[in-house]
Wavefront OBJ file of the C-alpha trace (Angstrom):
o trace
v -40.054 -10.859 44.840
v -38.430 -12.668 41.919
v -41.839 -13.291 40.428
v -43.123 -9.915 40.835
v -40.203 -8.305 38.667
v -41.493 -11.186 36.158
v -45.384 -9.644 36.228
v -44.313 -5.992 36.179
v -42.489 -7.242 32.577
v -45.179 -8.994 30.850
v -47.695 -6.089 32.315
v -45.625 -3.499 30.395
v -45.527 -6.147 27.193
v -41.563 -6.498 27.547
v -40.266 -10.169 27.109
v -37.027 -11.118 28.841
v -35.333 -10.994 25.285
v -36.298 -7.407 25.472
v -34.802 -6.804 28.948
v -31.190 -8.117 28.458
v -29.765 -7.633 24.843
v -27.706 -10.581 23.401
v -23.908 -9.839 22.905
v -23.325 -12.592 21.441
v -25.556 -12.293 18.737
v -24.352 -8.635 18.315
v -20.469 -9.691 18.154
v -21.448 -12.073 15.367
v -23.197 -9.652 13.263
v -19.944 -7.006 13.598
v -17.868 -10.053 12.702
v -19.889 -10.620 9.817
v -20.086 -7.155 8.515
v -16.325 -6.146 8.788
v -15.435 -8.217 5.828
v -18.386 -6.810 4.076
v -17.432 -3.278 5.246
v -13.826 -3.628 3.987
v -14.766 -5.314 0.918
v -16.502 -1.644 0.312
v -14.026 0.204 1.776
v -11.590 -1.410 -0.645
v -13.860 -0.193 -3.584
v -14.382 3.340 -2.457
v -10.238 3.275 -2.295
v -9.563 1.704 -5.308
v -11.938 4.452 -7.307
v -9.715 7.192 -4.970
v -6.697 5.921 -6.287
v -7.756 6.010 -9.603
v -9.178 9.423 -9.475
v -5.346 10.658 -8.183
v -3.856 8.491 -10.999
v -5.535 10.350 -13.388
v -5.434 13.806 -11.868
v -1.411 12.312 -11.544
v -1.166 13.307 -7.607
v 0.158 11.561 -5.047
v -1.443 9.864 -2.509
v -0.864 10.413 0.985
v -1.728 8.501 3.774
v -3.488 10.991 5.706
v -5.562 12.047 2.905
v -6.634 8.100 2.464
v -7.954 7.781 6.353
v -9.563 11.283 6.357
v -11.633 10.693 2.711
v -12.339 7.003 2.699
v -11.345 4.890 5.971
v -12.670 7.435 8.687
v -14.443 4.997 10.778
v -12.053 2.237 9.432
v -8.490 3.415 10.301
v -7.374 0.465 12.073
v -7.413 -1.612 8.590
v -5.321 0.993 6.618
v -2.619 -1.766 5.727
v -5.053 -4.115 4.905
v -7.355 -2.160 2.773
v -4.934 -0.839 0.744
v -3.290 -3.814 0.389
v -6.506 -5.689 -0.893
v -6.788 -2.466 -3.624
v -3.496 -2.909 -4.185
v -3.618 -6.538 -5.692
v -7.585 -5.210 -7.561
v -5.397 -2.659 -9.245
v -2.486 -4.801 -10.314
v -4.307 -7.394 -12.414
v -7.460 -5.292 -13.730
v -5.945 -1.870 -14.822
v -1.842 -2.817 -14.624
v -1.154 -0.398 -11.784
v 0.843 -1.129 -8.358
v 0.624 1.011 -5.732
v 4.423 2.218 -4.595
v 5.253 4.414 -1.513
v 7.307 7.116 -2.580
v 8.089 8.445 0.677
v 8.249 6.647 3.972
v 8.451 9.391 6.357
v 5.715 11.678 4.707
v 3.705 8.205 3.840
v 2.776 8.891 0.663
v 2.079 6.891 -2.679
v 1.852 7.031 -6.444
v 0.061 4.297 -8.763
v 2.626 3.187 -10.853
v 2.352 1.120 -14.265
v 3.634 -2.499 -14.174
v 2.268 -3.584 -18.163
v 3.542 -0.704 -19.970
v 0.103 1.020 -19.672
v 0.705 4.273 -18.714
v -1.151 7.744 -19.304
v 2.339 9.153 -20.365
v 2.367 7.319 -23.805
v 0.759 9.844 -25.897
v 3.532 10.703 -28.252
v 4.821 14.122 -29.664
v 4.858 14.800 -33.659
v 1.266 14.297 -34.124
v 1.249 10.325 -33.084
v -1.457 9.122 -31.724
v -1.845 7.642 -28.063
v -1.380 3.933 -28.011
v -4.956 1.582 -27.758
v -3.051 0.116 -24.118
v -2.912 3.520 -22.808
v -6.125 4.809 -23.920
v -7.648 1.635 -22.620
v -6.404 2.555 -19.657
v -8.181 5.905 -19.415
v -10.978 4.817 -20.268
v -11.439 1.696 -17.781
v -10.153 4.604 -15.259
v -12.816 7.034 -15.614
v -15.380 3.790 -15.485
v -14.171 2.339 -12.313
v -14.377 6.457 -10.756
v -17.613 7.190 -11.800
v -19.368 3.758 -10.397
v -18.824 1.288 -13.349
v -20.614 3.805 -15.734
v -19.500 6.934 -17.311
v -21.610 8.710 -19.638
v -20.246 8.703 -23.021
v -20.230 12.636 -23.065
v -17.724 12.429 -19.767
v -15.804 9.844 -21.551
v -15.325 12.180 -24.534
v -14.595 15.356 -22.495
v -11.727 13.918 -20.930
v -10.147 12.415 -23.991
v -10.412 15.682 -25.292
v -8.814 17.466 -22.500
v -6.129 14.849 -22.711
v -5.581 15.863 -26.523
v -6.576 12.772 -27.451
v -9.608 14.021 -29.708
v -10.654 17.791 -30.674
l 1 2 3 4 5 6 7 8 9 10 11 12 13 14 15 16 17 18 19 20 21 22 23 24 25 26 27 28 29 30 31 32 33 34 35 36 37 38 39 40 41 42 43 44 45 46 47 48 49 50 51 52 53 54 55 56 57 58 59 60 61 62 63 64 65 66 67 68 69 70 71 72 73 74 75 76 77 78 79 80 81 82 83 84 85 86 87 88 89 90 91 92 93 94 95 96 97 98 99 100 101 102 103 104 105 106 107 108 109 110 111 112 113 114 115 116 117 118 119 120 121 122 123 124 125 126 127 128 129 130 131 132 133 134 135 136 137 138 139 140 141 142 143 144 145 146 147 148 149 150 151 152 153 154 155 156 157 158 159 160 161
């Protein structure tokens, strides 16, 4: 009988590979691929974070698993924690929860490179905190911004005319 389950396979061109999937092979692969998924999931939050810094919102938790960790929810803490330390070093910003019941957050300079600096009496924004800016609206638009988007938004900030 055994053998005749064996010649009904190879008459309809299945192998036995074909007839019984291998789990382990699969369980490697999604072992393999979480890191790489977070690692993008990290990005995609990082240039969300940003795009709140510079819109100056708060960030709530909700708001974070519904836009970019749908599928991903589980690895909230350690997403954000992983664009938490990208943020520190590259653009001087740490990510503080303002409110522990409502789970929200606020990026919040740590180098003295804020978006605040720009001065009253006609002075002129400082080169940290236009630096800032302007590594901001790279990192949100993909690592490249037009120079015509880069100018727009200085010029809404009152930066240039």
């Amino acid at each position: 009988m055994a053998a005749n389950l064996g010649s009904q396979s190879e008459d309809h061109g299945l192998s036995r590979q074909d007839e019984v999937p291998d789990t382990s092979r699969d369980q490697e692969d999604a072992k393999s691929s979480l890191p790489d998924a977070l690692q993008v999931k990290k990005k995609e939050l990082v240039r969300f974070l940003l795009s709140r810094y510079l819109a100056k919102e708060l960030i709530t938790k909700a708001e974070v698993l519904n836009s970019v960790l749908k599928d991903y929810q589980d690895h909230f803490l350690v997403v954000l924690s992983q664009a938490s330390e990208y943020l520190q070093p590259i653009f001087g910003l740490e990510v503080k929860e303002v409110d522990q019941s409502e789970q929200t957050y606020i990026l919040v300079p740590t180098l003295g490179l804020t978006l605040k600096e720009m001065l009253r009496d006609g002075q002129r924004l400082p080169k940290a905190g236009l630096l800032v800016v302007i590594l901001c609206l790279i990192t949100v638009e993909d690592n490249r911004a037009p120079e015509e988007e880069i100018w727009e938004a200085l010029s809404r900030m009152g930066v240039v005319s």
